[in-house]
N, C-alpha and C positions, 0 to 999 in steps of 0.2 A: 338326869340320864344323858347316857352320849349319843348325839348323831352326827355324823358323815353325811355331808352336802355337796353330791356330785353333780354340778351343772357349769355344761360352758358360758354361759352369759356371763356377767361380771357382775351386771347390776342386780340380776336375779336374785345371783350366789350370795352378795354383800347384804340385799334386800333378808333373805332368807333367815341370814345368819342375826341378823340386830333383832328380828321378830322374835325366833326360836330363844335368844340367848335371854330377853327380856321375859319370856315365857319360862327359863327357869332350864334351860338347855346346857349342855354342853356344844359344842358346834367344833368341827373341822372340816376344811374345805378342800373340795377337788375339783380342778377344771376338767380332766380328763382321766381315760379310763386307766392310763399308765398311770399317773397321780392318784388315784383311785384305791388301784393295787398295793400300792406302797403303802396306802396310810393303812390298811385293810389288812395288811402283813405287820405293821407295827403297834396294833392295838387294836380292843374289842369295843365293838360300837352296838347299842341296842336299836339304835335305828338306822337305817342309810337312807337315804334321800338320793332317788336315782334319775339325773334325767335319760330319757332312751337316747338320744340323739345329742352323742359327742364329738369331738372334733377329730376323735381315732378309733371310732366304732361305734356300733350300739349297743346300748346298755344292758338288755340283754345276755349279751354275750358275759358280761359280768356276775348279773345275777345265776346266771348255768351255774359259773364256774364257782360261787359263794355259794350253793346248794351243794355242787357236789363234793366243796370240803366239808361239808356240813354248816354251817354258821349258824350260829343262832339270834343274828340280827332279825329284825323288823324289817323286810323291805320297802317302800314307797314309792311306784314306779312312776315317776311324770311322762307322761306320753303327749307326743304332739299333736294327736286328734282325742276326740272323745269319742272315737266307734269305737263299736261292741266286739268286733272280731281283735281289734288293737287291744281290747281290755284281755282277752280272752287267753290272748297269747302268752300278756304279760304275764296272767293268775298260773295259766299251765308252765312257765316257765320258774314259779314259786314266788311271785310279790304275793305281799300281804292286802295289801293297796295298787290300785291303781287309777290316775287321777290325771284330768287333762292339766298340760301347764298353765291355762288361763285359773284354775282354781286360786280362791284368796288363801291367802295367809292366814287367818281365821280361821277358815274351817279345814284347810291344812293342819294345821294344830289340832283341831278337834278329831281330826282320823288318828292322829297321833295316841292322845289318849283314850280313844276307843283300844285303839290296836294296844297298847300297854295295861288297860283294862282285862282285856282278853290273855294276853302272853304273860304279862308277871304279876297278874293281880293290881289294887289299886294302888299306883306308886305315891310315896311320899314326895310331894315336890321338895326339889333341892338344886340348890346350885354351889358349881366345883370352879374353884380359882385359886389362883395363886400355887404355891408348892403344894399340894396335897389338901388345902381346907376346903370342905361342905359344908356349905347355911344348910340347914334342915328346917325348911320355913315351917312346915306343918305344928315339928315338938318346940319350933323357935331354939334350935341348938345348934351354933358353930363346934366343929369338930376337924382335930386334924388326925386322920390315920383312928386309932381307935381313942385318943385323948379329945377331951372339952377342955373346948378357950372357955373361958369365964369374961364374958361380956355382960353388962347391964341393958336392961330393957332400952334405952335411948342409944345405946352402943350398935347393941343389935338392929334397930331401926337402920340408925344412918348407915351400918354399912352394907344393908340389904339394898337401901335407896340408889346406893352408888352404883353397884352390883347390876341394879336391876336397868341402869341408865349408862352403863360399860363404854367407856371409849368416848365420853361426854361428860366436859368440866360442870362441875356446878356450883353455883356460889354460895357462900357462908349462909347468906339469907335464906335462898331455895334449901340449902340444908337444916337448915334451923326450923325455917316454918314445916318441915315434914316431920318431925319430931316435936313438932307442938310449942318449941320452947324459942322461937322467933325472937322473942323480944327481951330475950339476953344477950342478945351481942353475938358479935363474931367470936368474939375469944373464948367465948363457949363451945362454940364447934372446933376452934384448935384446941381446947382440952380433949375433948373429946375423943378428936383423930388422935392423939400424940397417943392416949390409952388404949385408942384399939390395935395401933402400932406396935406398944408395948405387951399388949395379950398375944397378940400373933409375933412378935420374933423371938418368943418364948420356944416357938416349935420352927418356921421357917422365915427366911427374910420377908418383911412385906412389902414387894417392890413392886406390887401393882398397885397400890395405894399409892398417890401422886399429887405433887403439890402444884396447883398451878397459878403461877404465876399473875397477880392482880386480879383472878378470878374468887379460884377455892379450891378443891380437889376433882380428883375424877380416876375411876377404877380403870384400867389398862386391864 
């Protein structure tokens, strides 16, 4: 599922995003409420992650204004205190949540899928990369658009692994011993990749699949 991560902090927002993304997220980022709008006008998000207090308004004022085109996002309001009258505001203003920003990442995520419990039913986890591909971890099935890649079970592993560790090389070994098969060598994991390569630029380029250099791979 996608969410929108509106928060001015930087660390918060990077923090945010590496948690969510390994939890199986889609994630796009907004510092502020202008940035916000933009991304909120150029695609639909099942969740938004709102801080109240940005550097060109409050957050609030966003949520009004995503009620009253109707949206059919999730909102999640991070408010800078935890009183009751601040929650109160948020809920009459139409968050679904509202949650101080000291809350962890943890159980952030866990309101998360309460809340998609609630609104679309029990979601299949999935995660979306590259030109159009979904892992569908649940039925174990890569998909581009309405087409199946055909991966093999050690395929599907390692490229879930990478996925799941997004924007972090990792090496032949760590790849290999996650897939059980460690003590075949590296050149088993460049088979590997070269195949998964080959299944995915069947339907798109795979240019988030990446070589790095004296390490191993790592997903972008």
């Amino acid at each position: 599922m996608a969410i929108l991560i509106i928060e001015a902090d930087e660390k918060r927002r990077a923090a945010a995003q590496r948690f969510l993304q390994r939890a199986g997220y889609v994630t796009d980022l907004a510092p502020t409420l202008a940035a916000a709008t933009a991304r909120l006008a150029a695609r639909s998000y099942e969740f938004v992650l709102l801080a109240q207090l940005l550097p060109d308004g409050d957050g609030l004022t966003l949520l009004y204004e995503a009620q009253r085109r109707g949206s059919r996002a999730a909102f999640v309001l991070l408010m800078a205190t935890d009183a009751v009258q601040d929650r109160l505001h948020g809920f009459a203003a139409g968050a679904d949540d509202c949650v101080a920003r000291s809350t962890t990442l943890l159980e952030l995520e866990r309101r998360l899928r309460s809340i998609a419990r609630q609104r679309f039913g029990r979601p299949r986890p999935r995660i979306r990369f590259g030109a159009g591909f979904e892992l569908d971890l649940a039925g174990r099935q890569l998909r581009h658009g309405r087409n199946a890649v055909d991966l093999s079970r050690s395929q599907f592993d390692l490229l879930h692994h990478l996925l799941r560790h997004r924007g972090r090389p990792l090496t032949r070994e760590q790849l290999g011993a996650h897939i059980g098969r460690g003590h075949e060598g590296s050149n088993f994991i460049d088979v590997h990749i070269m195949n998964v390569r080959k299944a995915l630029a069947r339907f798109a380029p795979p240019d988030f699949l990446q070589t790095v250099r004296g390490i191993g791979y790592q997903a972008a």
